[in-house]
N, CA, C and O atoms as a GROMACS GRO file, in nm:
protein
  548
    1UNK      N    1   0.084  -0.118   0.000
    1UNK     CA    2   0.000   0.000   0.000
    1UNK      C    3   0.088   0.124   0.000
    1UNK      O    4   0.210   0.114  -0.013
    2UNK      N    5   0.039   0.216   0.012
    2UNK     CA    6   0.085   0.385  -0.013
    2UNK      C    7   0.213   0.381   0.170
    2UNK      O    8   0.192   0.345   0.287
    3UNK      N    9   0.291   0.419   0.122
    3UNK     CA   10   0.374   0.498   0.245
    3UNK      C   11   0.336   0.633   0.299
    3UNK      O   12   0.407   0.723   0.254
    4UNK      N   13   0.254   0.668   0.373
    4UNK     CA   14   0.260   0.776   0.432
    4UNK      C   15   0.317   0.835   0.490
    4UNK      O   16   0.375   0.795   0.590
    5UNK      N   17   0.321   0.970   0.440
    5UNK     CA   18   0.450   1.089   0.492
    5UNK      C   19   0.374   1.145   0.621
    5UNK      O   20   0.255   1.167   0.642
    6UNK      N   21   0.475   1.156   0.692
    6UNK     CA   22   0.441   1.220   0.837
    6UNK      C   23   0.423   1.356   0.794
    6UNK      O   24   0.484   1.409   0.701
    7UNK      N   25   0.345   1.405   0.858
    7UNK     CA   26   0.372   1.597   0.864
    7UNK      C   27   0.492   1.639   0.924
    7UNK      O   28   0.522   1.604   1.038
    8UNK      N   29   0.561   1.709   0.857
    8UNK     CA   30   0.713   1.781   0.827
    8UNK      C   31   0.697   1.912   0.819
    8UNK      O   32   0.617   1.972   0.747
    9UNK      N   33   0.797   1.970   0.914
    9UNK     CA   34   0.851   2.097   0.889
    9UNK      C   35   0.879   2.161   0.737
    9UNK      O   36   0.887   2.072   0.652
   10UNK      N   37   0.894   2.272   0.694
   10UNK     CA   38   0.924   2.295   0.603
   10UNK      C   39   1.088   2.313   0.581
   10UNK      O   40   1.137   2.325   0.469
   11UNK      N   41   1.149   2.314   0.678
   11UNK     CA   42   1.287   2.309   0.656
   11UNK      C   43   1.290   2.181   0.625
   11UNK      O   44   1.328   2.176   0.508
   12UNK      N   45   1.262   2.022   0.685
   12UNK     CA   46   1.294   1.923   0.676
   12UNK      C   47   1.259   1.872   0.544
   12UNK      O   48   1.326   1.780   0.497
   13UNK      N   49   1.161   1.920   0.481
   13UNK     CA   50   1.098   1.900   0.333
   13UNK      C   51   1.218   1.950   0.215
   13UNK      O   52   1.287   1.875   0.146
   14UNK      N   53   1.217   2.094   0.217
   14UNK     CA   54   1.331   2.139   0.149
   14UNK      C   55   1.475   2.032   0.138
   14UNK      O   56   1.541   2.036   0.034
   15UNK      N   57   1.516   1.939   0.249
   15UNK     CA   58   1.607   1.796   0.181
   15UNK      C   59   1.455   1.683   0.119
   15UNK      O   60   1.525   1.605   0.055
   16UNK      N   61   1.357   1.645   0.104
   16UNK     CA   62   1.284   1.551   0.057
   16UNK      C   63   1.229   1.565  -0.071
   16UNK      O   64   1.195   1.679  -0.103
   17UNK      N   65   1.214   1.473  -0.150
   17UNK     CA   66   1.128   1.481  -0.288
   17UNK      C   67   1.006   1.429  -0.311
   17UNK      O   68   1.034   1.309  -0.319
   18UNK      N   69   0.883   1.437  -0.327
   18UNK     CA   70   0.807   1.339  -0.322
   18UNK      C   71   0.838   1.241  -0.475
   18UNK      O   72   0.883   1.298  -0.575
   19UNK      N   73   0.814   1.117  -0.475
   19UNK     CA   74   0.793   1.056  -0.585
   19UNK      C   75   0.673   0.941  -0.582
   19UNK      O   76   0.661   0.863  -0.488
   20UNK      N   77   0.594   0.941  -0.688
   20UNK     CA   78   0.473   0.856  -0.663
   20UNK      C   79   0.471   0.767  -0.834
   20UNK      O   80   0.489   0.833  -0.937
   21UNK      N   81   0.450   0.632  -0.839
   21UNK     CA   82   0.410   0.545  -0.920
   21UNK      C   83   0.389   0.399  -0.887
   21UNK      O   84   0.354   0.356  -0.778
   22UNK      N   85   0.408   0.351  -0.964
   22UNK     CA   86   0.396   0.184  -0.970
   22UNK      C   87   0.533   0.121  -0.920
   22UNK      O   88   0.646   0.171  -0.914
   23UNK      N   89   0.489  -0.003  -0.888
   23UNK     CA   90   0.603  -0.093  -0.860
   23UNK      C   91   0.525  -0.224  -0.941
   23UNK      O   92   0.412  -0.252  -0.901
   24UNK      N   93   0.577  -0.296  -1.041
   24UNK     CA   94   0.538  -0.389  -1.118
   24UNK      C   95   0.649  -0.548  -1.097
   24UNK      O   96   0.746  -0.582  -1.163
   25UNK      N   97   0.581  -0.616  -0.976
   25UNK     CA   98   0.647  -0.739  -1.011
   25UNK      C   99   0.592  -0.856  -1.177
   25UNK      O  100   0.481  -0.866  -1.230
   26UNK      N  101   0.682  -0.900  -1.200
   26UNK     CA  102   0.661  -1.050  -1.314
   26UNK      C  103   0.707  -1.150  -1.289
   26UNK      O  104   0.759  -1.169  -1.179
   27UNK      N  105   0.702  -1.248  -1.390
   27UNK     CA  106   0.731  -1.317  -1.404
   27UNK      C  107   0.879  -1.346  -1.480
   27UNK      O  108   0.887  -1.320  -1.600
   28UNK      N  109   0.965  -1.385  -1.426
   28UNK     CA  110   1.082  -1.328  -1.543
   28UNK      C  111   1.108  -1.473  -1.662
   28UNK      O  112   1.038  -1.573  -1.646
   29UNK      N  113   1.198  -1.470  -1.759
   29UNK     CA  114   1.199  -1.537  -1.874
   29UNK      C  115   1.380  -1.598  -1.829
   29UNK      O  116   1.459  -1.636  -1.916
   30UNK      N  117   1.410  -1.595  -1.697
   30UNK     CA  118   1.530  -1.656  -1.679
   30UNK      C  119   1.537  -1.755  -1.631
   30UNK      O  120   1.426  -1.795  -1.596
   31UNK      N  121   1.637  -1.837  -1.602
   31UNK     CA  122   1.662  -1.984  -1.516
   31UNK      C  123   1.597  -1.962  -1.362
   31UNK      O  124   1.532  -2.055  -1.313
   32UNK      N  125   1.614  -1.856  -1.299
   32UNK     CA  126   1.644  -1.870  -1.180
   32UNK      C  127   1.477  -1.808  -1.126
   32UNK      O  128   1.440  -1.807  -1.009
   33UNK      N  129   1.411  -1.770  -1.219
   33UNK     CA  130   1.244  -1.746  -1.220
   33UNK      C  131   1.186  -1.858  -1.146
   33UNK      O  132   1.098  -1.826  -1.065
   34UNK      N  133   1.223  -2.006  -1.158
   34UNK     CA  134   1.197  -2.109  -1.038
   34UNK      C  135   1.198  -2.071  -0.922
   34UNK      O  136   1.095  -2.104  -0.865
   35UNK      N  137   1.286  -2.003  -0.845
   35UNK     CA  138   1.354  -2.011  -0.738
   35UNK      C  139   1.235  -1.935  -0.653
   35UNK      O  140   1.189  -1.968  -0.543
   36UNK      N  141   1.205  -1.837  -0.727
   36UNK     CA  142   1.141  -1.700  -0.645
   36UNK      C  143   1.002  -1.697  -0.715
   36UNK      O  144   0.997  -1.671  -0.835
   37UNK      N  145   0.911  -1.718  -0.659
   37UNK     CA  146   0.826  -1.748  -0.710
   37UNK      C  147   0.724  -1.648  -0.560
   37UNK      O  148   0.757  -1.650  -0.442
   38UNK      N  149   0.605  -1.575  -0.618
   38UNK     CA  150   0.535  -1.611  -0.740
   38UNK      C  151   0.598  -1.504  -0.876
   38UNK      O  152   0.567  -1.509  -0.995
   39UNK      N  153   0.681  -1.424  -0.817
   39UNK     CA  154   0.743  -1.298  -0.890
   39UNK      C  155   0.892  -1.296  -0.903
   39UNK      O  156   0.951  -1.254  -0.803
   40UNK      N  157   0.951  -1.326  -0.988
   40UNK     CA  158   1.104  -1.305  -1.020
   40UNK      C  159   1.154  -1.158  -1.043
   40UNK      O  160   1.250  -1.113  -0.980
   41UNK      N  161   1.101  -1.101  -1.114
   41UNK     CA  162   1.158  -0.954  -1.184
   41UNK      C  163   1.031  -0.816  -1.134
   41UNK      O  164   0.908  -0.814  -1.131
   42UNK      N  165   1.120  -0.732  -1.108
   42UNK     CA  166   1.027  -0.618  -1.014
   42UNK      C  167   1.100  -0.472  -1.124
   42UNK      O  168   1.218  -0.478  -1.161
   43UNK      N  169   1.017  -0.361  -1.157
   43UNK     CA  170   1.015  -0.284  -1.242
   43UNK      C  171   0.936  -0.192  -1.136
   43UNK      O  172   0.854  -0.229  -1.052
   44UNK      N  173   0.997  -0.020  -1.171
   44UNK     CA  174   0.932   0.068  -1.171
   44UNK      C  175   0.917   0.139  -1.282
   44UNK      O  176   1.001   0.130  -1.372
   45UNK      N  177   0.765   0.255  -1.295
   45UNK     CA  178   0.694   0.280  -1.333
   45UNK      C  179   0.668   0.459  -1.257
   45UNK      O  180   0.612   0.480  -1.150
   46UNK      N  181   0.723   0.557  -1.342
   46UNK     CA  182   0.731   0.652  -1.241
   46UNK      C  183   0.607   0.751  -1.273
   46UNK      O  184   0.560   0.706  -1.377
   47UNK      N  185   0.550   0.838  -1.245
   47UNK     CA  186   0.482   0.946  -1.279
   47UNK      C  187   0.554   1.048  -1.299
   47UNK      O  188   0.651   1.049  -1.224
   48UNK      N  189   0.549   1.115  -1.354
   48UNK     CA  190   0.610   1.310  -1.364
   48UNK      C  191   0.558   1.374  -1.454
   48UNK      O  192   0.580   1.384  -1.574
   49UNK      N  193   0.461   1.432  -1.362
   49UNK     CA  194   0.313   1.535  -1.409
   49UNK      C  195   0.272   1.460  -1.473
   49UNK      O  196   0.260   1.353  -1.414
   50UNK      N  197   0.225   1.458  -1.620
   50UNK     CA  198   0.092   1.364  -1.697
   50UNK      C  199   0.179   1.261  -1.770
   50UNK      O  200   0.133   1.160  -1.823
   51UNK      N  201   0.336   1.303  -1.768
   51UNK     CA  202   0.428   1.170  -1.823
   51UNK      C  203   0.449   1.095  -1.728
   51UNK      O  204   0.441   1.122  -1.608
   52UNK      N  205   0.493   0.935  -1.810
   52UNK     CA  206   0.535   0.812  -1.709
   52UNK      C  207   0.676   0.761  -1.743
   52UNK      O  208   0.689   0.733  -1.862
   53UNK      N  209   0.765   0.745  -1.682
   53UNK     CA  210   0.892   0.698  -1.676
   53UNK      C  211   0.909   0.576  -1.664
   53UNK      O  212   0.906   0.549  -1.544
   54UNK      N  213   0.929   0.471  -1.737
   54UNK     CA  214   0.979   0.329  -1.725
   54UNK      C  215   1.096   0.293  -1.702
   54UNK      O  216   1.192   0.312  -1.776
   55UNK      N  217   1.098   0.208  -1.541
   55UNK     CA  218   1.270   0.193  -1.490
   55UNK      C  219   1.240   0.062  -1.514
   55UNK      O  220   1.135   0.021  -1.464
   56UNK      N  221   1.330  -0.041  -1.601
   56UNK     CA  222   1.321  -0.168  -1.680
   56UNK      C  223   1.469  -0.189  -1.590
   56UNK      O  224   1.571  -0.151  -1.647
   57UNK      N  225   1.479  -0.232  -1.490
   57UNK     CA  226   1.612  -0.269  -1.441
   57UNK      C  227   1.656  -0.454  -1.428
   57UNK      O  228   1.588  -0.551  -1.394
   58UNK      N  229   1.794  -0.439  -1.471
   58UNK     CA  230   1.858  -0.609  -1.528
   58UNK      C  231   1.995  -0.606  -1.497
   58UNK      O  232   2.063  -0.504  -1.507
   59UNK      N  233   2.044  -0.730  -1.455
   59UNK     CA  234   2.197  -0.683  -1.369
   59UNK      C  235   2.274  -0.658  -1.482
   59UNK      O  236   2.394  -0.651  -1.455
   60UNK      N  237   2.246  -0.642  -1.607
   60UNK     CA  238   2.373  -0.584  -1.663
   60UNK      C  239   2.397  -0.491  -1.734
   60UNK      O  240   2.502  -0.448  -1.783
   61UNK      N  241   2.229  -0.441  -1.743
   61UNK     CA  242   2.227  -0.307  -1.813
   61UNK      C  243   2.099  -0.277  -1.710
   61UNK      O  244   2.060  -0.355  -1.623
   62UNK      N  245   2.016  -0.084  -1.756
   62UNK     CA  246   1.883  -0.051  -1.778
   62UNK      C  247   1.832   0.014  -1.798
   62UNK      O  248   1.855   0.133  -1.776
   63UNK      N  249   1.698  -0.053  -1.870
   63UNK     CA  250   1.660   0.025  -1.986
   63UNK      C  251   1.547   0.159  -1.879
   63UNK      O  252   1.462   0.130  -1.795
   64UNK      N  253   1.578   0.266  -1.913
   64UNK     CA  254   1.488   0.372  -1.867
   64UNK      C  255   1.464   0.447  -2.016
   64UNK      O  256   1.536   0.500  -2.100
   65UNK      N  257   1.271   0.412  -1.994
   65UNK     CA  258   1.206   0.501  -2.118
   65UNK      C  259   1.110   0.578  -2.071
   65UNK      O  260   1.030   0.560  -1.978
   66UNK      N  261   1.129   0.691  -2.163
   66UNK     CA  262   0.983   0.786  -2.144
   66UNK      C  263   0.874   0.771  -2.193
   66UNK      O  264   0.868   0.789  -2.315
   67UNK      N  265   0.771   0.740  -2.134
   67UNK     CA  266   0.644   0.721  -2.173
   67UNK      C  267   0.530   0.873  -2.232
   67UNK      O  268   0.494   0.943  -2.138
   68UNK      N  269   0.491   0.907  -2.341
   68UNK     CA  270   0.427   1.032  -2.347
   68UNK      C  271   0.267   1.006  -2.288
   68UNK      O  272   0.204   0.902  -2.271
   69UNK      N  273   0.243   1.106  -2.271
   69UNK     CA  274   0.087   1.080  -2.206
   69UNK      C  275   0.009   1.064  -2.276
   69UNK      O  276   0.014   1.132  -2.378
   70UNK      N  277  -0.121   0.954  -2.259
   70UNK     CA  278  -0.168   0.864  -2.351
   70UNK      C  279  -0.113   0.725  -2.365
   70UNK      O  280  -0.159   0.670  -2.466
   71UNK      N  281  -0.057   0.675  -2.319
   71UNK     CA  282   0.014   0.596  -2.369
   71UNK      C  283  -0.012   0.436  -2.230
   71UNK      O  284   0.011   0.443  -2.109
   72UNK      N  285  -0.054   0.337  -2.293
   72UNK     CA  286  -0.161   0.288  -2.182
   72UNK      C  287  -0.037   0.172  -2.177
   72UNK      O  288  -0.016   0.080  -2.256
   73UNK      N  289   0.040   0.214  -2.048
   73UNK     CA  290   0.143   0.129  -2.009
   73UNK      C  291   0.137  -0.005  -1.933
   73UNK      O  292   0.217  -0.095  -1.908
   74UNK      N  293   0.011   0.021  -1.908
   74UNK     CA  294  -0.038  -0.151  -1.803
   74UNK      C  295  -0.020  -0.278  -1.909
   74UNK      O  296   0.020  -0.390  -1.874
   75UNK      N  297  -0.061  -0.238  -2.056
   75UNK     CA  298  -0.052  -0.313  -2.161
   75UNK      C  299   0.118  -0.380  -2.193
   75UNK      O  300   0.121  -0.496  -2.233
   76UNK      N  301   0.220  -0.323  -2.180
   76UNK     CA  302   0.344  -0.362  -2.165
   76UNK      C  303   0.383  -0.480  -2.076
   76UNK      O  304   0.468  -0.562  -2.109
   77UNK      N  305   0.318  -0.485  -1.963
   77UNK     CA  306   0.334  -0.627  -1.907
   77UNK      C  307   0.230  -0.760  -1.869
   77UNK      O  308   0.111  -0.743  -1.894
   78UNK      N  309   0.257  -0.844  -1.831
   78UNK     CA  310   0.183  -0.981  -1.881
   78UNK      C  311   0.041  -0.960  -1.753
   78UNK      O  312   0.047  -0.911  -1.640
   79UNK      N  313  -0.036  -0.998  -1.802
   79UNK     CA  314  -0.229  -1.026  -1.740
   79UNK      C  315  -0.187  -1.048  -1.622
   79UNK      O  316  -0.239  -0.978  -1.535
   80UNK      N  317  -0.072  -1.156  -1.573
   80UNK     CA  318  -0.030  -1.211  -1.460
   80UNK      C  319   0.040  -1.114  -1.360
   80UNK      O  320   0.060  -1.150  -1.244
   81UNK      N  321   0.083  -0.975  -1.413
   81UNK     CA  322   0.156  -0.929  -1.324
   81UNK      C  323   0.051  -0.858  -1.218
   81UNK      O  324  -0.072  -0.859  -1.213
   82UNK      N  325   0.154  -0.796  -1.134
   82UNK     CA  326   0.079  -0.723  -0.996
   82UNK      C  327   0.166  -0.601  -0.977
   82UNK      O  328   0.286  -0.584  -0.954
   83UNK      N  329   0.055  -0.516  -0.998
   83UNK     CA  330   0.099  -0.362  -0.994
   83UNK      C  331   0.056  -0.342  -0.866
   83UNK      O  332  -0.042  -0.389  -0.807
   84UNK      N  333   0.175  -0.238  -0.818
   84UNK     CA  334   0.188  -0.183  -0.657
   84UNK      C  335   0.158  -0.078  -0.648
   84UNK      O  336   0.261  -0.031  -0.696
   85UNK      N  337   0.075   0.043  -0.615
   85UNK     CA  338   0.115   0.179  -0.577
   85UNK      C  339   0.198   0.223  -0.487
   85UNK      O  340   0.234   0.154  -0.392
   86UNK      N  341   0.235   0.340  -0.506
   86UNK     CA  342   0.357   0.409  -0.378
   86UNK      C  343   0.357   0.523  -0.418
   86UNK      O  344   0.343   0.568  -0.531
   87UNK      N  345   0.375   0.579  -0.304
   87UNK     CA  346   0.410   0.721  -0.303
   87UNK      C  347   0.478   0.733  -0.163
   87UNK      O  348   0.427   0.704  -0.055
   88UNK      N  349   0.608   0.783  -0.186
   88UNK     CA  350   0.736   0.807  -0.081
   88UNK      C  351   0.766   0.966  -0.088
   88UNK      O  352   0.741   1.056  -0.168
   89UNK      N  353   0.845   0.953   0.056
   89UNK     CA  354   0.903   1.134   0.026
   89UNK      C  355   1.055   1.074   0.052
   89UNK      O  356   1.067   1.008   0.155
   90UNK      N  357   1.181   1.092  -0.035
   90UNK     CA  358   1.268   1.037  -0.029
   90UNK      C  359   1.386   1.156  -0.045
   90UNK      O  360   1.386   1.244  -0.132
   91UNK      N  361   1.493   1.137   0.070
   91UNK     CA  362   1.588   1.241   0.102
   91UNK      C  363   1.660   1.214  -0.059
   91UNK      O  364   1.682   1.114  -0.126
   92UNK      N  365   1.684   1.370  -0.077
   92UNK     CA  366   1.787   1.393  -0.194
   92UNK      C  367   1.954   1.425  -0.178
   92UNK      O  368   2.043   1.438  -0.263
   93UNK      N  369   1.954   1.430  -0.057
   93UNK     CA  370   2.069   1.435  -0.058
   93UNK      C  371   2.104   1.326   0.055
   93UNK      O  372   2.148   1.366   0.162
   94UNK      N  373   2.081   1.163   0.027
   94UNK     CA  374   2.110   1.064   0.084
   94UNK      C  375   2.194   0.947   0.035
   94UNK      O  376   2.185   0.916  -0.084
   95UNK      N  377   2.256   0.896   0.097
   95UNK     CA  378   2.356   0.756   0.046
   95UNK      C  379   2.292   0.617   0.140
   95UNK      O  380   2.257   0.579   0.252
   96UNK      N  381   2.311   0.576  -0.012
   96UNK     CA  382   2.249   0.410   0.038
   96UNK      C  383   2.384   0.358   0.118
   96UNK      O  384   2.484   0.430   0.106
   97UNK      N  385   2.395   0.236   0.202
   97UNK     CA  386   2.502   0.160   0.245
   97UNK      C  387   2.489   0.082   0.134
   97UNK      O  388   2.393   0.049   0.063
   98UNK      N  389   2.684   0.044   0.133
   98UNK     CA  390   2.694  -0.049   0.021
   98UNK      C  391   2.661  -0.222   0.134
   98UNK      O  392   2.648  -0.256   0.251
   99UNK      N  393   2.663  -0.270   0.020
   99UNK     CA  394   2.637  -0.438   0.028
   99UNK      C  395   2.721  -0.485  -0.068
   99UNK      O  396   2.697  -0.476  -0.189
  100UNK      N  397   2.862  -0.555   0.002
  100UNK     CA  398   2.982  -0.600  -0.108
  100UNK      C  399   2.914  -0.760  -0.150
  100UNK      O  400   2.942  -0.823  -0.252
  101UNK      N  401   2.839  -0.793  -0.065
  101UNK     CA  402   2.799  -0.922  -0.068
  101UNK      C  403   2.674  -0.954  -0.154
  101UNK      O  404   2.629  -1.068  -0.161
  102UNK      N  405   2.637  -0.882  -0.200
  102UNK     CA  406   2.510  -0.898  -0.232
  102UNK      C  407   2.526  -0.845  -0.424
  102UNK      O  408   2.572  -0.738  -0.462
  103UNK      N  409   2.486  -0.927  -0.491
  103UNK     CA  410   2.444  -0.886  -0.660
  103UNK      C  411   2.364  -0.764  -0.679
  103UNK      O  412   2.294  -0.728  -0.585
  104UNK      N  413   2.364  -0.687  -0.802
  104UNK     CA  414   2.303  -0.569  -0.802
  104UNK      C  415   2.194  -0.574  -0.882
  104UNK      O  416   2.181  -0.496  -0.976
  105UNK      N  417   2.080  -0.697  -0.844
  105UNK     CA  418   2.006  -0.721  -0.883
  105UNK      C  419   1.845  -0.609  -0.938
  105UNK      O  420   1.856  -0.487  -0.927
  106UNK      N  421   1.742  -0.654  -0.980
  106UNK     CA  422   1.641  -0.550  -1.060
  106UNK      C  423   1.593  -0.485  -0.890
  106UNK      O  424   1.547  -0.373  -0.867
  107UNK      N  425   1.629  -0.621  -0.765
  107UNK     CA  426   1.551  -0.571  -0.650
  107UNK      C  427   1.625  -0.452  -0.578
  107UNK      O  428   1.570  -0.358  -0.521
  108UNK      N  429   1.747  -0.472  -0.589
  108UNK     CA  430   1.853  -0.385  -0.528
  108UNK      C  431   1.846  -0.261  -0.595
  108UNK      O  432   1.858  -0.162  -0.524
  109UNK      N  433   1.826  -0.243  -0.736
  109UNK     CA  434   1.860  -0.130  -0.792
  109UNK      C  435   1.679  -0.062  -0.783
  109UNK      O  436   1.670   0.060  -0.789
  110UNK      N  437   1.560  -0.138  -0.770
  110UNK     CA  438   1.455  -0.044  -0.703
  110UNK      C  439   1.426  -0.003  -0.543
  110UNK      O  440   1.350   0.076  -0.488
  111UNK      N  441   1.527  -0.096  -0.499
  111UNK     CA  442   1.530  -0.049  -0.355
  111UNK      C  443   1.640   0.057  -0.358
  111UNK      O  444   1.626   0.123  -0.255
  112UNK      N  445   1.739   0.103  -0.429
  112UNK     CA  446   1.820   0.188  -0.403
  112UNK      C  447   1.718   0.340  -0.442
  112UNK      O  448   1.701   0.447  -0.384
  113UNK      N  449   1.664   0.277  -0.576
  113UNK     CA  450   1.616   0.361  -0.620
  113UNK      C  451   1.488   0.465  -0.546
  113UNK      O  452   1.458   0.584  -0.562
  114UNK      N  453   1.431   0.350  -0.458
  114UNK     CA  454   1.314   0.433  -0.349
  114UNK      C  455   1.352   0.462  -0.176
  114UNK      O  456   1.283   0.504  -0.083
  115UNK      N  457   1.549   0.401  -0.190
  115UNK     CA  458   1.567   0.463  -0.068
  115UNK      C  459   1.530   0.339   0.051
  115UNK      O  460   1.554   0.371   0.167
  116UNK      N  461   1.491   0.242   0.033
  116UNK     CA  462   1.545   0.104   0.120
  116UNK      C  463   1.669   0.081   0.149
  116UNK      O  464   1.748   0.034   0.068
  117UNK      N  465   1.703   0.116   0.288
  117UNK     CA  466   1.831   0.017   0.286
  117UNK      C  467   1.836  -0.106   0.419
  117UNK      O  468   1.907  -0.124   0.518
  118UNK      N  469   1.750  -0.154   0.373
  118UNK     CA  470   1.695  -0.322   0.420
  118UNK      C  471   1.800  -0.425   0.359
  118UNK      O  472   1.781  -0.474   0.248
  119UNK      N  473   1.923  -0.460   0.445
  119UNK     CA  474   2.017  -0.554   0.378
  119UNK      C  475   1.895  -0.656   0.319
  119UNK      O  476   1.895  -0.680   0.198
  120UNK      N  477   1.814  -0.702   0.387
  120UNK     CA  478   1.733  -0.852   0.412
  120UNK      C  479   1.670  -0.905   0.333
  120UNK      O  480   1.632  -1.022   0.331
  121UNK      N  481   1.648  -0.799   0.238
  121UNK     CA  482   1.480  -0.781   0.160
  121UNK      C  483   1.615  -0.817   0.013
  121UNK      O  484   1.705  -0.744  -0.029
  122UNK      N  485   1.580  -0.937  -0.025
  122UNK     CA  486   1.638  -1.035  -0.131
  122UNK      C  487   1.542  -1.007  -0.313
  122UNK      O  488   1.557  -0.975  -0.431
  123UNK      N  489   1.442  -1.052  -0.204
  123UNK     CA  490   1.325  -1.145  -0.411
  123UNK      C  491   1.253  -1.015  -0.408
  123UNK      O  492   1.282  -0.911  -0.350
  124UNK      N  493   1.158  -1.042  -0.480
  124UNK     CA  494   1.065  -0.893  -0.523
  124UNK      C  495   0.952  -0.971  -0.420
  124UNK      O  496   0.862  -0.902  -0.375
  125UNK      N  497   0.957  -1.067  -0.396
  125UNK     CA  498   0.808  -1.081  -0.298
  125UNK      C  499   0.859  -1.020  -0.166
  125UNK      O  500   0.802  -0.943  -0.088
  126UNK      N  501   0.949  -1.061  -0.164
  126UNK     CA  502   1.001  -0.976  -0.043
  126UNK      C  503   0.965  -0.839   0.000
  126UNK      O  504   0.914  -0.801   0.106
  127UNK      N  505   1.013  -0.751  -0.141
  127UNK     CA  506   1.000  -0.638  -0.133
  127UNK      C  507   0.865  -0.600  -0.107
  127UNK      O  508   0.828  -0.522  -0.019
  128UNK      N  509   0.775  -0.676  -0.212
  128UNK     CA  510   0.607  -0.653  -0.199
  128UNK      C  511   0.557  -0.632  -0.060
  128UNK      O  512   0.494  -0.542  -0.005
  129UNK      N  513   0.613  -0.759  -0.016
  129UNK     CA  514   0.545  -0.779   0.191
  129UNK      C  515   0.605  -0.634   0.244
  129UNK      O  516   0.542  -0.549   0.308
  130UNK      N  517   0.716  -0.629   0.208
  130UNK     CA  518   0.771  -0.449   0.288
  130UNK      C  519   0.663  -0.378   0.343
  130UNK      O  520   0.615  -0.351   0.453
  131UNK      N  521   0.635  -0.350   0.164
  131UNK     CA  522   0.576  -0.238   0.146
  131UNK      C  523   0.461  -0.224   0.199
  131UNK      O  524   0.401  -0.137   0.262
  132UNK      N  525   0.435  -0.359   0.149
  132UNK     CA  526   0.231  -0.363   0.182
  132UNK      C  527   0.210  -0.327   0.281
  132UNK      O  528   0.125  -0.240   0.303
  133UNK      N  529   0.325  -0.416   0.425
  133UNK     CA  530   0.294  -0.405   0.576
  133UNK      C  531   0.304  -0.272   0.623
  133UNK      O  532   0.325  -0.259   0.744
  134UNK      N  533   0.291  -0.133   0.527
  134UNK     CA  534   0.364   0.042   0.578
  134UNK      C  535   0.444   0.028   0.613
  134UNK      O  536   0.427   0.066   0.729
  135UNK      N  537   0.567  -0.011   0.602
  135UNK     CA  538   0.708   0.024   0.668
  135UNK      C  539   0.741   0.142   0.594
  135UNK      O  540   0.710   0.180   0.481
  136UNK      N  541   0.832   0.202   0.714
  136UNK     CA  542   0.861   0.356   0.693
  136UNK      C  543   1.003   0.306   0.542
  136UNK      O  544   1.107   0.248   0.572
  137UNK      N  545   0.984   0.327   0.465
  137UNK     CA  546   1.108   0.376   0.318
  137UNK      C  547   1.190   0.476   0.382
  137UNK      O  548   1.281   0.530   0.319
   0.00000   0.00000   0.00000
């Protein structure tokens, strides 16, 4: 579900950004799609104003596209997937901790990307339960 922002000072806002879209787990088309089940591969989906931003993240590249408005993006992924809402207020001038141990997987690079730094949180179901349960991002 939605992360709710506490009421904030206006000094404390001036470091925060809001950002609000989708979080899209799938099914992925790799070997290791067994393992993690019911969702292998996790994608964001950003808003900014009436455009949508597609973060397509893969450990060895990613693809980020702009979506123009109009443009009916739910259709891009499979009947089976499960779209998340969110909306976070996320410090801009913050550093993730590194993890030498850990691959820089599609989950790592949307948790960096919304400001998790949950060593723990591995698969995208993982991530899903996070979120759902309101934990503070």
């Amino acid at each position: 579900m939605l992360v709710k922002a506490e009421k904030q000072s206006l000094l404390k806002t001036t470091n925060l950004q809001q950002i609000d879209g989708f979080i899209v787990y799938s099914v992925g088309s790799h070997w290791w799609s067994c393992l993690f089940k019911p969702w292998s591969h996790v994608s964001l989906i950003l808003r900014k104003g009436s455009d949508y931003i597609c973060f397509e993240p893969s450990t060895c590249f990613s693809d980020i596209v702009l979506l123009p408005k109009g443009t009916k993006w739910r259709e891009c992924f499979a009947k089976d997937a499960y779209i998340q809402p969110f909306r976070i207020w996320r410090k801009t001038q913050g550093y993730r901790c590194w993890h030498l141990l850990q691959p820089f997987t599609c989950v790592e690079q949307v948790k960096a990307f919304l400001g998790i730094r949950k060593w723990w949180i591995f698969t995208p179901n993982q991530l899903k339960r996070y979120i759902e349960n309101g934990q503070r991002i």
